[in-house]
C-alpha positions as CSV (number, residue, x, y, z in Angstrom):
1,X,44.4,103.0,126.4
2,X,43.9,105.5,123.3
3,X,42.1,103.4,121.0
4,X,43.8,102.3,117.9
5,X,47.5,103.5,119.3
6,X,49.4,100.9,119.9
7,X,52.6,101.0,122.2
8,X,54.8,99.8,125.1
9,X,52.9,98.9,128.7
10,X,52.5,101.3,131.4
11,X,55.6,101.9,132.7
12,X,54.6,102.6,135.7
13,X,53.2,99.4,136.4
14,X,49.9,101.0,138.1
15,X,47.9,101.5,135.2
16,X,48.4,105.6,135.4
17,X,49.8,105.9,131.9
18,X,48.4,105.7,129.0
19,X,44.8,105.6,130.2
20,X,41.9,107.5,129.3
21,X,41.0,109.6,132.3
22,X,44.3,111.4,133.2
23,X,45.1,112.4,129.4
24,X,41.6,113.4,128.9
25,X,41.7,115.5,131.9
26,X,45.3,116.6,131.4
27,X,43.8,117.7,127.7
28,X,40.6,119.4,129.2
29,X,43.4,121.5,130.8
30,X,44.4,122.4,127.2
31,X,40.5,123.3,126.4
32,X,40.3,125.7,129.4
33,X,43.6,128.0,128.8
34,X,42.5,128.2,125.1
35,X,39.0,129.9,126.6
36,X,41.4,132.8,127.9
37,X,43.3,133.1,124.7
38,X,40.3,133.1,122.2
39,X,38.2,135.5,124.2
40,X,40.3,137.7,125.9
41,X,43.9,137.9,124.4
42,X,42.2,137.4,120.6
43,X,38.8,138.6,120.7
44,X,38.2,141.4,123.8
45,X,41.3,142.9,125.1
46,X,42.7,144.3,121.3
47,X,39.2,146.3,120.9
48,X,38.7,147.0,124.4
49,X,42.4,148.8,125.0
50,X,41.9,150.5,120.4
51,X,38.3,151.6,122.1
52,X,40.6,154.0,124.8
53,X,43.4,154.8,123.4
54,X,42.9,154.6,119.6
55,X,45.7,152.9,118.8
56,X,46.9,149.5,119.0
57,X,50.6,149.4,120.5
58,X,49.2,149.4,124.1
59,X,48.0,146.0,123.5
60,X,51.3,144.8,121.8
61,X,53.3,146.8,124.9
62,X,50.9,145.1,127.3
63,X,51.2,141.4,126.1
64,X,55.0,142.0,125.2
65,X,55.9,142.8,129.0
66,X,53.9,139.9,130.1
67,X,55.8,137.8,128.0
68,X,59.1,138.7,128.6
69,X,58.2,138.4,132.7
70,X,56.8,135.1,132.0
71,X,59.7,134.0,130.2
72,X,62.0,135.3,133.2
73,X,59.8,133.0,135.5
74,X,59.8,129.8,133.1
75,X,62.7,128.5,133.9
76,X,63.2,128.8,137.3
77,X,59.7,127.5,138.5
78,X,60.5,124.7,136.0
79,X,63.6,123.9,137.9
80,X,62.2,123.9,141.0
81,X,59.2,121.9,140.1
82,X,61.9,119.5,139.0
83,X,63.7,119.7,142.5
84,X,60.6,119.4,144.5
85,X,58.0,117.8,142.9
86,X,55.1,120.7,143.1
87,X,54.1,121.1,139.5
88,X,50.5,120.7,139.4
89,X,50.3,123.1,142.4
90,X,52.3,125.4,140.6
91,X,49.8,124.9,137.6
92,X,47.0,125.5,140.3
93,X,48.2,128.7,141.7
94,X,49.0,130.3,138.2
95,X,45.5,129.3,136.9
96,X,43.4,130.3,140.0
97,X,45.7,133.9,139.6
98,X,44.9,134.3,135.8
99,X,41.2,133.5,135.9
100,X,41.0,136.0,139.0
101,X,42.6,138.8,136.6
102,X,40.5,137.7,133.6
103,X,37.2,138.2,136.1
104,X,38.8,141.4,137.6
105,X,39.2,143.1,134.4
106,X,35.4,143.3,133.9
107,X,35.6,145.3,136.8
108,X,38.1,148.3,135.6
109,X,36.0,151.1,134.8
110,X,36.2,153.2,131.5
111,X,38.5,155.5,131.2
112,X,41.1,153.3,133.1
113,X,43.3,151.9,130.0
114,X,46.6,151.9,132.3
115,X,44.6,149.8,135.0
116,X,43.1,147.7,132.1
117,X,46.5,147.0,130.5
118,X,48.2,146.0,133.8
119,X,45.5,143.8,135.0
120,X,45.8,142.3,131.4
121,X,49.5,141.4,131.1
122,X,48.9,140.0,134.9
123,X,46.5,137.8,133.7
124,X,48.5,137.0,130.7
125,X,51.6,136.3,132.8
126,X,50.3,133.7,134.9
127,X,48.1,132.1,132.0
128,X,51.8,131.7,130.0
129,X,53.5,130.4,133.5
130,X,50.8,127.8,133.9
131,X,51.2,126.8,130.5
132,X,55.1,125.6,130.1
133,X,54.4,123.6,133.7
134,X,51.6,121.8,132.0
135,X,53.6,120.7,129.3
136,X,56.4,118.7,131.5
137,X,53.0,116.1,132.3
138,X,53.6,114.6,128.7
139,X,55.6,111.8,129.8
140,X,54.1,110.7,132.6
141,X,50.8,110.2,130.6
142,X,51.5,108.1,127.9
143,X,54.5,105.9,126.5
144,X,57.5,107.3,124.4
145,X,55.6,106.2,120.8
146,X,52.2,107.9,122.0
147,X,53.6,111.4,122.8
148,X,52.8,113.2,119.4
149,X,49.2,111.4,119.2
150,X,48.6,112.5,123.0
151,X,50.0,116.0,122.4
152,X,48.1,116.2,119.2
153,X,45.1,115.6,121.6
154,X,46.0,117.9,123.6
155,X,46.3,120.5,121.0
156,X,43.1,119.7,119.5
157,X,41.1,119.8,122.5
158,X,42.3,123.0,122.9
159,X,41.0,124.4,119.5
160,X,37.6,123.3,120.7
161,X,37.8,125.2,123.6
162,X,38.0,128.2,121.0
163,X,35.3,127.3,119.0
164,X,33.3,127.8,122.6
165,X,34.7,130.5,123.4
166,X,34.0,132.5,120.2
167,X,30.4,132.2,119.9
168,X,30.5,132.8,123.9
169,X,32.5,135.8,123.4
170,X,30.0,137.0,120.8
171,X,26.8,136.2,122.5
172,X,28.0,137.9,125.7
173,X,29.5,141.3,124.3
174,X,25.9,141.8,122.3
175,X,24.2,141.4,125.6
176,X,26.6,143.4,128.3
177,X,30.2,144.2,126.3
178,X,33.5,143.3,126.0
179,X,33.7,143.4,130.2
180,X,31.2,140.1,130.4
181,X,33.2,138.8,128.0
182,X,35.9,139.1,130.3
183,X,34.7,137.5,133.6
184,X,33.1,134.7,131.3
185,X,36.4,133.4,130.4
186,X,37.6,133.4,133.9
187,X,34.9,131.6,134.9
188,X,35.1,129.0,132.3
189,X,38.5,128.8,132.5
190,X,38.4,127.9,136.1
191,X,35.7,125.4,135.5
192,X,37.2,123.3,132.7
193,X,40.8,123.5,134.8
194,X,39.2,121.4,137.8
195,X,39.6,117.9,136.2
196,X,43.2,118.7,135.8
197,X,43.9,119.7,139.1
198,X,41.9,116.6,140.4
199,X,42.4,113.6,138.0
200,X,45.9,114.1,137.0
201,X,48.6,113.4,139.5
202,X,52.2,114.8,140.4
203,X,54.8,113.9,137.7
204,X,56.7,110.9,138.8
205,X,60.2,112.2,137.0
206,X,60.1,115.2,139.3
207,X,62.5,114.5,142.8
208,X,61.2,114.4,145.9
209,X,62.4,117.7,148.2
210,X,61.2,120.5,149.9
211,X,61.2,124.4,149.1
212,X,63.5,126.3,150.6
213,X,65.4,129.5,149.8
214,X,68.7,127.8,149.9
215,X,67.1,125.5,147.3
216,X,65.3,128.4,145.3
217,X,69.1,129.9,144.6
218,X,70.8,126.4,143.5
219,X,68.0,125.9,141.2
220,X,68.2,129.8,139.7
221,X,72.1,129.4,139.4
222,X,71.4,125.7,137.3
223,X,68.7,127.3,135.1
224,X,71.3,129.5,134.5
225,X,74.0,127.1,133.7
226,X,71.5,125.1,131.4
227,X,70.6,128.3,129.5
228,X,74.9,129.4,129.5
229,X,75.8,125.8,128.0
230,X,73.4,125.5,125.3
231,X,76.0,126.8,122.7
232,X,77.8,123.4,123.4
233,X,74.3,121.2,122.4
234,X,73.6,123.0,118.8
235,X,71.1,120.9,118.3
236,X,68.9,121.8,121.1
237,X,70.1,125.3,120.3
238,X,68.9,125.6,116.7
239,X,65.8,124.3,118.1
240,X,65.1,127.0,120.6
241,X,65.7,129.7,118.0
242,X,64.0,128.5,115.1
243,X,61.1,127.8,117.8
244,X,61.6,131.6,118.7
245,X,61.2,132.8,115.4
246,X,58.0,130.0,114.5
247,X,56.1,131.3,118.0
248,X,57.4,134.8,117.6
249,X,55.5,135.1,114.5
250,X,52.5,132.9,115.6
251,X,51.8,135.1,118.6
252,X,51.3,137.8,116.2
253,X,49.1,136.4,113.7
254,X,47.0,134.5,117.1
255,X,46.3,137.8,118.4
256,X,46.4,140.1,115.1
257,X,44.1,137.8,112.7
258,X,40.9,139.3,114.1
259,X,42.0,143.3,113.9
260,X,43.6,142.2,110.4
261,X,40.8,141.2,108.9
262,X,38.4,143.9,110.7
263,X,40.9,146.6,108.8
264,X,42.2,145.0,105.9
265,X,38.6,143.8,104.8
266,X,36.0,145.6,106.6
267,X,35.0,142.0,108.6
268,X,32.3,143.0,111.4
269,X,32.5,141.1,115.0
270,X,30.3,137.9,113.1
271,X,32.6,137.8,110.3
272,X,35.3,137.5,112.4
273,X,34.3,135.0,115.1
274,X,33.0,132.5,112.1
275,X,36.8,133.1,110.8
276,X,38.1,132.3,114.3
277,X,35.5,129.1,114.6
278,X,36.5,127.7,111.6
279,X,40.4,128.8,112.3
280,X,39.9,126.8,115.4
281,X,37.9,123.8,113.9
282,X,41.1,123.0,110.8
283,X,43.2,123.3,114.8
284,X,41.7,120.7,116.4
285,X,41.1,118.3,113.1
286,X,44.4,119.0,111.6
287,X,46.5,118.8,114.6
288,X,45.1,115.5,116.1
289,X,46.0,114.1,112.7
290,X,49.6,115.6,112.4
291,X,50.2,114.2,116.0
292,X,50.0,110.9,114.1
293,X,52.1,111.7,111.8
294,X,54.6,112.9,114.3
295,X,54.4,109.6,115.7
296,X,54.5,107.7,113.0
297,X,57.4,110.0,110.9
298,X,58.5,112.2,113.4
299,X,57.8,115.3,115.0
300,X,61.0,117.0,113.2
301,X,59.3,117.3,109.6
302,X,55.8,117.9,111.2
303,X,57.2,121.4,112.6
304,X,59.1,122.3,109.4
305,X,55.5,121.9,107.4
306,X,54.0,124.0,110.1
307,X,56.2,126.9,110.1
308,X,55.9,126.7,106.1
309,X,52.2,127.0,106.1
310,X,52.6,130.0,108.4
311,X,54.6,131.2,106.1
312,X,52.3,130.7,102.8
313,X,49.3,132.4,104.9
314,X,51.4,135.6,105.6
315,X,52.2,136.1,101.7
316,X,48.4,135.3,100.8
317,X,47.3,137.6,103.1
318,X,49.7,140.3,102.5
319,X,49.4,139.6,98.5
320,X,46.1,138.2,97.3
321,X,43.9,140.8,96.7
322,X,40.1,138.2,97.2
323,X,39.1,138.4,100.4
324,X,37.7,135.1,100.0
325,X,40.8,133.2,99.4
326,X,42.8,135.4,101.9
327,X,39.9,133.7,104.7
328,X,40.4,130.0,103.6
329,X,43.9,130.2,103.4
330,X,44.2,131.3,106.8
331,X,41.4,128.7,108.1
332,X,43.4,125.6,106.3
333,X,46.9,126.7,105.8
334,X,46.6,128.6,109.7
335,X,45.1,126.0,111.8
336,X,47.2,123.5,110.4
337,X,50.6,125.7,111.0
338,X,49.2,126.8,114.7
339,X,48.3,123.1,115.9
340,X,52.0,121.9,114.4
341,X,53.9,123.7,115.9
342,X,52.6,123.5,119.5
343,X,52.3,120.0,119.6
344,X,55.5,119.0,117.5
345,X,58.1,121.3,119.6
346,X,56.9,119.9,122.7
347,X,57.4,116.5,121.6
348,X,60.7,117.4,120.0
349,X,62.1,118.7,123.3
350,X,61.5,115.7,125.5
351,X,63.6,113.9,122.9
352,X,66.4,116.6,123.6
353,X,66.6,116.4,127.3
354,X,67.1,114.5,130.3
355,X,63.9,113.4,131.8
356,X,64.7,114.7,135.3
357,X,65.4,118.4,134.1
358,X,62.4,118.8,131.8
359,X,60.2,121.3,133.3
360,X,63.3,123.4,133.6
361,X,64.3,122.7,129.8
362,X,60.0,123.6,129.3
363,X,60.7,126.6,130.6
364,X,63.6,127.5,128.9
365,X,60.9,126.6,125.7
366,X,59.2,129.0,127.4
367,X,61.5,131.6,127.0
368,X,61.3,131.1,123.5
369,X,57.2,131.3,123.1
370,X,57.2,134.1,126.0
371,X,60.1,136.0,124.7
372,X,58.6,136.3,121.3
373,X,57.2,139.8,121.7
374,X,58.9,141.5,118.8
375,X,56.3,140.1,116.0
376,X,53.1,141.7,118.3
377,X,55.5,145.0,118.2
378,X,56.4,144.9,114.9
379,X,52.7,144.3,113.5
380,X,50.9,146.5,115.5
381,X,53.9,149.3,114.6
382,X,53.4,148.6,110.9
383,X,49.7,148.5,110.8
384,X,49.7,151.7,112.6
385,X,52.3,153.5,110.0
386,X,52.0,151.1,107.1
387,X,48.7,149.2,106.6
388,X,47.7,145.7,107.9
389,X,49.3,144.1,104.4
390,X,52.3,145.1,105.0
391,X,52.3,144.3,108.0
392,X,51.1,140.7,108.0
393,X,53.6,140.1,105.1
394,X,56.6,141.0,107.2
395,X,55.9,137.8,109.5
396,X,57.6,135.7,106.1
397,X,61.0,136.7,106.4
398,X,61.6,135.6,110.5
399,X,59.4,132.3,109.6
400,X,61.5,131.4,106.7
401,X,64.6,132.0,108.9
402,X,63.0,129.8,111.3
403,X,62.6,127.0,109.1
404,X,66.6,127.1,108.1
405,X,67.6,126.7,112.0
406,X,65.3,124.1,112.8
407,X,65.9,122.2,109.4
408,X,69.9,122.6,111.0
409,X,69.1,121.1,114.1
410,X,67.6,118.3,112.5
411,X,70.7,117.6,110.8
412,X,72.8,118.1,114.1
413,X,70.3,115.5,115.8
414,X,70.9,113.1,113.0
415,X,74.7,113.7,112.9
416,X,74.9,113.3,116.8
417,X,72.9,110.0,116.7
418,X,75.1,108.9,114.2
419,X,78.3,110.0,116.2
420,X,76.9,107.6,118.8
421,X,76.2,104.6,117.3
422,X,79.6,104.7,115.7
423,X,81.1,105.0,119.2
């Protein structure tokens, strides 16, 4: 069991849940993805596409389309995944793909920034794909009370995969460039993903079937249905669009923070990754500890703090003129707001929806953390025309916005709990 959690018997009766092994591995997974992000979507692949071009839209038009083709993809893989119990091969396939792309683009030569982009958002598509599919896991692991402490693990585990993949990232680029950096994280990626694909087994709540076409089109026409009725459930409604808004924002600052403070501030490459270490070290302590908290008061406050502390760092940085105070804020107030809001939305959503439809629900969440390309577009727009300050300080107006609708679905939970206990 996790120590010090207490909580209902494995309800499984086999002694899978709520042990030590599969969450660890299934959090390892967490640890390996976050390799990608921190050294290529973060670190390599903004400098590496401004180094050709000289400007930094191709990276926001690179990541954009793979997010909107990842979001496409979420929900229908979900669905079938639900309909035929194939999951973790799914999570296999999509991994194996992206750490092939992350190796391949060390090998695009220079010169090539149309190659280099593609290769980039094909590597970003299948490391988003593989990501909403891991998430469905979450209650086969652990018991209904443990889910924020074990997706507060999860969360955390992943920051420390950053603060390896920084220093990594900076060791390897002095040595042989931004490429190395590149085929490094594939590698790693690949390496921390095998306890995953071994140790953690096929989700229980999934049905037992068999892939065919016929099946493929029933499942694509009831994603479709579940996406047309969500007007009719405002509750899980509100929560998909204040989570757009809370991950639309994120995604910019995640793979902004290190060209903001290279531009705004003058930062070198060491500046930087120390900013991105200690970023990713307030992640993994602050979000094990609001997984707690989510347990303990609920996941529903723990993702309206969040989305406020995202908020607060986009005003410091866009107003306080001490570089200083703009770094700490961001460290605290960022890693704190990043690790909420993965771990509390995923643990909000398996409250929303029925068991045997949630990786197709995760990837309609997907939609709304792959969709969320208009912050990327927006900052890299305004830096270009407008300065990095500006810029950054834009990202307060959607966040605010985001905390109104999810505050609103909080309430419609609340009045809809109500409306049944009267009944």
């Amino acid at each position: 069991m996790i120590p010090g959690v207490p909580g209902p018997p494995d309800a499984g009766g086999d002694g899978y849940r709520d042990r030590f092994v599969p969450i660890a591995s299934w959090a390892l997974y967490d640890f390996a993805n976050t390799l990608f992000s921190a050294m290529v979507v973060t670190l390599a692949m903004p400098r590496m596409l401004f180094q050709e071009t000289d400007s930094d839209m191709p990276m926001s038009w690179a990541s954009a389309a793979a997010l909107v083709v990842a979001a496409f993809l979420g929900p229908l893989l979900g669905a079938l995944a639900d309909a035929t119990r194939t999951t973790l091969r799914q999570v296999e396939v999509f991994t194996i793909l992206c750490c092939a792309c992350s190796a391949g683009l060390a090998l695009v030569p220079a010169g090539s920034p149309g190659l280099l982009a593609v290769l980039f958002a094909a590597a970003f598509v299948a490391y988003n794909t593989a990501i909403s599919l891991y998430d469905s896991f979450l209650p086969d692991l652990c018991s209904p009370g443990r889910m924020g402490t074990v997706s507060g693990i999860g969360v955390g585990v992943g920051y420390l995969g950053a603060l390896l993949g920084y220093p990594a990232a900076g060791w390897a680029n002095a040595r042989w460039g931004f490429d190395s950096v590149c085929l490094a994280a594939g590698v790693l990626m690949f390496l921390f993903s095998i306890p995953m694909f071994l140790l953690v087994r096929e989700r229980r709540t999934a049905r037992e079937g068999r892939f065919t076409l016929a099946l493929g089109v029933q499942e694509f026409r009831a994603a479709h249905r579940t996406v047309r009725a969500l007007p009719a459930r405002p509750a899980l409604l509100l929560f998909l669009l204040g989570n757009f808004l809370a991950v639309d924002s994120l995604n910019a600052m995640i793979q902004w923070v290190g060209r903001f403070f290279d531009s705004a501030w003058g930062a070198d490459l060491h500046t930087v990754i120390a900013l991105l270490m200690g970023l990713s070290l307030s992640g993994f302590v602050l979000g094990v500890l609001a997984g707690r908290v989510a347990d303990a008061r609920g996941a529903g406050p723990v993702l309206l703090a969040a989305v406020a502390s995202l908020a607060a760092v986009a005003l410091v940085d866009a107003l306080v003129p001490h570089r200083g105070i703009a770094l700490w804020a961001t460290i605290l107030l960022g890693g704190f707001g990043a690790a909420g809001v993965w771990l509390a939305s995923r643990r909000i959503l398996v409250d929303l929806v029925p068991a045997d439809r949630l990786a197709e629900h995760m990837g309609i969440l997907g939609i709304t953390r792959k969709a969320s390309v208009f912050g990327t577009l927006l900052l890299a727009g305004l830096a270009d025309h407008a300065g990095w300050r500006v810029a950054v300080g834009s990202l307060a107006a959607p966040l605010l916005l985001a905390i109104v609708a999810l505050e609103a679905s909080r309430r419609a939970v609340l009045r809809e709990r109500a409306a049944a206990s009267a009944a």
